[in-house]
Legacy VTK file of the C-alpha trace (Angstrom):
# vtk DataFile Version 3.0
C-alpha trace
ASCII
DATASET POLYDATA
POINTS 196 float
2.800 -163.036 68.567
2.415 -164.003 72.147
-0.052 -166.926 71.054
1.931 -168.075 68.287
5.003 -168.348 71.348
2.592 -170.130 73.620
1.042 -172.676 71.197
4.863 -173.464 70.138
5.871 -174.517 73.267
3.201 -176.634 74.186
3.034 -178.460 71.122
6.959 -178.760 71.848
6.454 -179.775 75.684
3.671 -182.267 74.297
6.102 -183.733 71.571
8.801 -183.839 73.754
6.473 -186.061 76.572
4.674 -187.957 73.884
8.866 -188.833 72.598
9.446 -190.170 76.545
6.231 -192.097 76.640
7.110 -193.603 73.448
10.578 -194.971 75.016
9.329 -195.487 78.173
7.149 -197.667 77.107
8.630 -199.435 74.195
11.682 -200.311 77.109
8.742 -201.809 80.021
7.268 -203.677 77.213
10.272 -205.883 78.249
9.663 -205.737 82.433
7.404 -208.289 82.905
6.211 -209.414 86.385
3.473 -211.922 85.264
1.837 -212.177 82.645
1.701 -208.184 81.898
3.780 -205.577 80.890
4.540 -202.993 83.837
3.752 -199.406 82.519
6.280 -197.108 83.815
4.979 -193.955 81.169
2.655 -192.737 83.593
4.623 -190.463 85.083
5.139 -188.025 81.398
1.334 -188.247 81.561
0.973 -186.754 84.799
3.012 -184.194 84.212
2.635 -183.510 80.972
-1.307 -183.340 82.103
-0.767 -180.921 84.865
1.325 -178.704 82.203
-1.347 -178.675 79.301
-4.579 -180.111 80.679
-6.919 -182.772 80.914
-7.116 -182.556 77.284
-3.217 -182.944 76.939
-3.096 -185.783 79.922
-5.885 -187.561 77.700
-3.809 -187.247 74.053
-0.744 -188.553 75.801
-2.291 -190.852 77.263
-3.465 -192.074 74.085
-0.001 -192.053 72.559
0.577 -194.479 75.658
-2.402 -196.065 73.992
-0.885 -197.153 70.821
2.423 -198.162 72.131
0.845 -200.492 74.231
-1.509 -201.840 71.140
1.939 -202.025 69.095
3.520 -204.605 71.716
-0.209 -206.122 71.831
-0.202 -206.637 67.886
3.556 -207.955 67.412
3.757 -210.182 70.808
6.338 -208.475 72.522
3.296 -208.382 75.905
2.548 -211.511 75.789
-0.508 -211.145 77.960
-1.774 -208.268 75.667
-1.232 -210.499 72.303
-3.660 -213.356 73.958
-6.438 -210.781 74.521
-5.472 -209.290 70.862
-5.940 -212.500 69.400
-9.500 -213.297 71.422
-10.983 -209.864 70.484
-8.247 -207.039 68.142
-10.977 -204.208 67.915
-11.427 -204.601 71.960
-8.085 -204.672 72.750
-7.365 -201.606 70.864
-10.346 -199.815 72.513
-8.905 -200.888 75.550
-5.997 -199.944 74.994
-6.781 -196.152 74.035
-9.501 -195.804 76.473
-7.952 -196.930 79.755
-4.733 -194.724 79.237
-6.634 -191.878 77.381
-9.206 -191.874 80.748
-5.651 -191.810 82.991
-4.745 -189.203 81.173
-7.616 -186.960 81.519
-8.512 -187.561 84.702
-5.142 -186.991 86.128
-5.063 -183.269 84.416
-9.012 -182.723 85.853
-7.755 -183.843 89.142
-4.519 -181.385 88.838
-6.863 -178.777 87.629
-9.616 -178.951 91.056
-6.473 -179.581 93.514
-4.000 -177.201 92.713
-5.949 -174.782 93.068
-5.034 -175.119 96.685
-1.319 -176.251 96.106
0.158 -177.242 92.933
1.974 -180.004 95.097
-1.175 -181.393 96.368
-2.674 -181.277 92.952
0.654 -183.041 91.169
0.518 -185.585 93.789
-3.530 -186.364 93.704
-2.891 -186.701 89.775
-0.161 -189.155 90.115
-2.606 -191.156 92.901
-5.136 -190.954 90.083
-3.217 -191.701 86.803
-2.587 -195.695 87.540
-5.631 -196.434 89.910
-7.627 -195.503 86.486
-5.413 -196.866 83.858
-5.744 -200.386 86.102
-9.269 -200.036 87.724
-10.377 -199.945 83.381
-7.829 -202.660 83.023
-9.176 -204.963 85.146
-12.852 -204.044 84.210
-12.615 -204.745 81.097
-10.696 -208.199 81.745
-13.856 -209.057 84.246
-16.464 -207.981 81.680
-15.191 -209.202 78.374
-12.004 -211.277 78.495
-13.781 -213.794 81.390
-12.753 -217.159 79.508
-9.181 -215.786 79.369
-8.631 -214.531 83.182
-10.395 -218.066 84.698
-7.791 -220.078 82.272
-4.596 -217.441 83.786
-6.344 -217.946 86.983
-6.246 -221.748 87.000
-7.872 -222.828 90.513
-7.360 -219.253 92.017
-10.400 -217.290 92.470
-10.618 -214.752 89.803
-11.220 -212.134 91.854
-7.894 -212.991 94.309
-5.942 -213.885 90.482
-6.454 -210.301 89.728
-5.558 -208.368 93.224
-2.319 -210.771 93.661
-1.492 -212.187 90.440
-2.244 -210.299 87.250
-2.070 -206.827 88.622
-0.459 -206.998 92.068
2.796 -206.141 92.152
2.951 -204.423 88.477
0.207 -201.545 89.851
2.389 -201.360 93.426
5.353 -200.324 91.423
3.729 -198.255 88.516
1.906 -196.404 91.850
5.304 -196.183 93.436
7.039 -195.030 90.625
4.860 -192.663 89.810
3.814 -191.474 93.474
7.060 -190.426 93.737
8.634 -189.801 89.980
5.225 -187.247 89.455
5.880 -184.419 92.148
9.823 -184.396 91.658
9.430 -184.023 87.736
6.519 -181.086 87.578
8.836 -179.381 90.332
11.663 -179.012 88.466
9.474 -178.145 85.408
7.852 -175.704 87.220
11.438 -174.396 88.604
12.211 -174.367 84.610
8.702 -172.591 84.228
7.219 -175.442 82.105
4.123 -175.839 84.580
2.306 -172.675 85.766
LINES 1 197
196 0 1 2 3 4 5 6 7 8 9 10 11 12 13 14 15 16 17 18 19 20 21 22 23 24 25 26 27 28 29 30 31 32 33 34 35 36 37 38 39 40 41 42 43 44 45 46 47 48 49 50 51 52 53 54 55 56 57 58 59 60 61 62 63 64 65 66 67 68 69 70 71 72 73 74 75 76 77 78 79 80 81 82 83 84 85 86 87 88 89 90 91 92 93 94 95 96 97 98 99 100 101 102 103 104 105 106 107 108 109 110 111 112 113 114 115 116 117 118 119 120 121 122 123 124 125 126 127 128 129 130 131 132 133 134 135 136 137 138 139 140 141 142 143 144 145 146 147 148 149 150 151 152 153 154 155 156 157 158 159 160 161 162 163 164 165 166 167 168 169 170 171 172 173 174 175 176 177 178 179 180 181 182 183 184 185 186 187 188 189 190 191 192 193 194 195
């Protein structure tokens, strides 16, 4: 009966994040500081990862996934619809994998540091969650979308386009946002006893 409780509430706690990813997402689809959407779900993944796992972190993650693919597939990221339009199977990989990876590495990071202090761990997580979600972001734009970043880049280096123009100041404010947003919201879950 104690199971049955358990496995309740974390499919709950998991619907309920996946629900604020969903919105979160569907509202930055409409922050734009370049040519990309600004991500602010990260922070539901974090802590949603630190609740349930690196398993959890890597299924919300992926519902982050397909949000992202939606706005890809109907134009309302602009950026994302180019790179849907050069390669659709890619940019769906891409779009599952690099959140999916956030995801789970931010609960196996949570897991290995909060052993020592759930703090430490909740705030190693949130370091973690958009360094991967970009890092496979701009990997993948390097490796297979090369004819698209030289034309955003223009006479830029690539390499500078990327740090300063395609990802600059979107990752400094997802990593703000969720450097801070992350430890305040698995306190007061663990307060609430969401987060063990």
């Amino acid at each position: 009966m104690k199971n049955d409780k358990n496995n309740t509430k974390r499919l709950t706690g998991l619907a309920i994040f996946g629900a604020i990813i969903i919105f979160l997402q569907l509202f930055a689809t409409f922050v734009k500081f370049g040519e990309i959407s600004i991500t602010l779900a990260l922070t539901p993944i974090v802590v949603g990862a630190a609740a349930y796992g690196m398993f959890a972190g890597a299924l919300l993650g992926a519902i982050l996934g397909g949000v992202t693919l939606v706005a890809c597939i109907f134009g309302w990221d602009i950026g994302g619809n180019i790179l849907w339009t050069a390669s659709p199977l890619l940019t769906a990989l891409l779009c599952f994998v690099k959140a999916g990876a956030a995801g789970f590495v931010s609960g196996l990071i949570y897991t290995l540091f909060s052993k020592k202090s759930a703090n430490i761990g909740t705030v190693a997580a949130a370091v973690a969650c958009p360094i991967v979600n970009t890092g496979i972001f701009c990997l993948a734009m390097a490796l297979f979308y090369k004819d698209i970043l030289n034309s955003w880049a223009g006479d830029t280096p690539a390499l500078s386009y990327v740090i300063f123009g395609l990802v600059g100041i979107n990752f400094v404010i997802e990593f703000s946002v969720n450097l801070i947003l992350s430890p305040v919201a698995a306190r007061v879950l663990r307060i609430k006893k969401f987060i063990h």
